[in-house]
C-alpha positions, 0 to 999 in steps of 0.5 A: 533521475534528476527528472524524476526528483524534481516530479517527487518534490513536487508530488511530495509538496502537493500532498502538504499543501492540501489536507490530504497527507495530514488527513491521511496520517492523521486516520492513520495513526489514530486508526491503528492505535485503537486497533492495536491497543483495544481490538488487537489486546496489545495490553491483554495479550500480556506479549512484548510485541506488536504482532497486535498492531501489524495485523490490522495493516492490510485492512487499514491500507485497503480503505487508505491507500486508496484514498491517497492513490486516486488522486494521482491521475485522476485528477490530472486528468479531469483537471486539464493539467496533464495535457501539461505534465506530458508537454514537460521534457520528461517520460511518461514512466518518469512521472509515474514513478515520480508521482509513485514514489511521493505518495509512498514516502507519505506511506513511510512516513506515516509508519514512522510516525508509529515510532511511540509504539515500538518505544512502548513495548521496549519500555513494556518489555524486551520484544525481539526488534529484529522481528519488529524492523521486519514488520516494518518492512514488510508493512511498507513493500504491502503499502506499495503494492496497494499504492500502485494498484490505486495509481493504476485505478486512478490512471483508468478513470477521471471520477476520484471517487470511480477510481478509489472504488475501484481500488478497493475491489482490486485490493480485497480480491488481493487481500482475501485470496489465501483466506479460508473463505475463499480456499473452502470455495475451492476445495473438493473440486480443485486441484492442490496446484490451483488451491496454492495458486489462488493463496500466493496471490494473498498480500495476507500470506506473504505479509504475515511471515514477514510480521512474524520477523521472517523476511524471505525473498519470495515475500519481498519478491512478491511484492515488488513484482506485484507494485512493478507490475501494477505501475507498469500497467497505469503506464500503460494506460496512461500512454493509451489515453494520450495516445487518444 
């Protein structure tokens, strides 16, 4: 654990001693806010809630993760710098995780940042904060299975921007599952066992209970297994590529 700390600081620094965390921050915060008050209606809906500004989350962080995530690897690995990383007494999956964990308290710390939006509707109203705190939560599980899902692209490729595309593929497949569009491709020639299938894949279906305020175990599963599963496959990668 001590080794994985000393990646995570030094991970989590990088991303400050670039523009890249306050560029990320910054889009962030702007973004969601004009999404939640002038697309979203935060004021028009006439509701003490920010059900308005969570629901432009997964589309927000399909274009944004990405964008923090590619570097991970990638740039080690067109840098030279990782034939130094792997030289250092620590495992592979200690610098995954390492690195992992920088970037997605950069995450958590942007959603902290929205803190003056929550004050808002209390201020506005008395929304229910219990449902609030669990769109939080759901919010950041969501921004972690998009994060590892980058750090996997970005493991597979040494071009950034090769990496962050994609990235973004991989996401949208993940976002649009359970959508309507997609299901209608499958109705009439599918079996019901298939349809709920493709639909349990959607970060869409398990985010939106959680942005309601129900946070059930197999939405919080989900995501976990999702990020496990993503990370452990960029460790996989990343021991094959030194292999070679």
């Amino acid at each position: 654990m001590a080794h994985i700390f000393i990646l995570f600081k030094r991970e989590f620094a990088g991303y400050f001693a670039s523009p890249v965390a306050y560029v990320f921050i910054g889009i962030f915060l702007v973004l969601s806010s004009v999404f939640a008050f002038f697309i979203g209606g935060l004021y028009e809906r006439g509701q003490a809630d920010l059900l308005a500004f969570f629901n432009f989350h997964p589309w927000l962080y399909l274009f944004l993760v990405p964008a923090i995530a590619m570097r991970s690897w990638a740039e080690e690995r067109k840098s030279g710098s990782i034939e130094l990383l792997m030289t250092l007494p620590v495992s592979t999956w200690q610098a995954m995780l390492g690195k992992f964990l920088a970037a997605w308290s950069v995450l958590g710390l942007a959603l902290m940042l929205t803190f003056p939006l929550w004050l808002t509707v209390n201020y506005l109203g008395q929304p229910d904060n219990g449902i609030i705190v669990a769109a939080y939560l759901g919010s950041w599980l969501m921004a972690g299975a998009f994060l590892a899902i980058g750090m996997c692209m970005s493991a597979l490729s040494k071009n950034q921007i090769i990496a962050f595309i994609l990235a973004i593929v991989v996401c949208f497949v993940f976002v649009v599952s359970g959508s309507s569009i997609v299901l209608d491709a499958f109705k009439g020639w599918a079996p019901t066992l298939l349809l709920d299938t493709v639909a349990s894949f959607s970060f869409l279906t398990h985010f939106e209970a959680m942005a309601k305020g129900v946070i059930a175990l197999s939405d919080v599963g989900y995501f976990l297994i999702v990020t496990a599963a993503w990370l452990y496959a960029g460790l996989l990668i990343i021991e094959q590529k030194k292999a070679d």
